[in-house]
N, C-alpha and C positions, 0 to 999 in steps of 0.2 A: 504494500500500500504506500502511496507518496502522500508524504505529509505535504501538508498546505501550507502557502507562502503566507507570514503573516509581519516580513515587512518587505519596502520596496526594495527593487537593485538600487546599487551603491550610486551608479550613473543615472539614475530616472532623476528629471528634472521637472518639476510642477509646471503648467503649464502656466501663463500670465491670468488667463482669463478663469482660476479656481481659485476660492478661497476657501478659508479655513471656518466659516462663520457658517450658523447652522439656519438650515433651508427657512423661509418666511412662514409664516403660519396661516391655512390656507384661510379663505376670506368668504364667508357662510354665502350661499346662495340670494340671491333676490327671489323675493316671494310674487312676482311680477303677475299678473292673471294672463293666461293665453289668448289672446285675440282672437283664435279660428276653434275654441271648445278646450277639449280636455288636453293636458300636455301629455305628448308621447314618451320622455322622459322618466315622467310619471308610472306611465300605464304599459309602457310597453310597446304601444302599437303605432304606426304612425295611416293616418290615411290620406290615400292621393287617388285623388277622382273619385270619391265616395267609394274606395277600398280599403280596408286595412292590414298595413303592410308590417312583417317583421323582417327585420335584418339577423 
């Protein structure tokens, strides 16, 4: 069995554009009403052409 690497190569160089600072905290939903009925988000389903479609 190979054990797992748990640190970097000696040569790995951080790239510019990563920090050290931990991810933002994600930002709750809008509770917005749907315009065309029920959200398919919601429910699941979406409908186009008075169908209801799942992906």
């Amino acid at each position: 069995m190979t054990e797992r690497a748990t640190q970097r190569p000696k040569d790995f160089v951080k790239p510019a554009h990563w920090s050290s600072e931990p991810a933002p905290a994600p930002v709750p939903p809008k509770n917005e009403p749907d315009p065309r009925g029920l959200s398919p988000t919601r429910y699941g389903d979406w409908e186009q052409n008075g169908i209801a479609i799942d992906f």
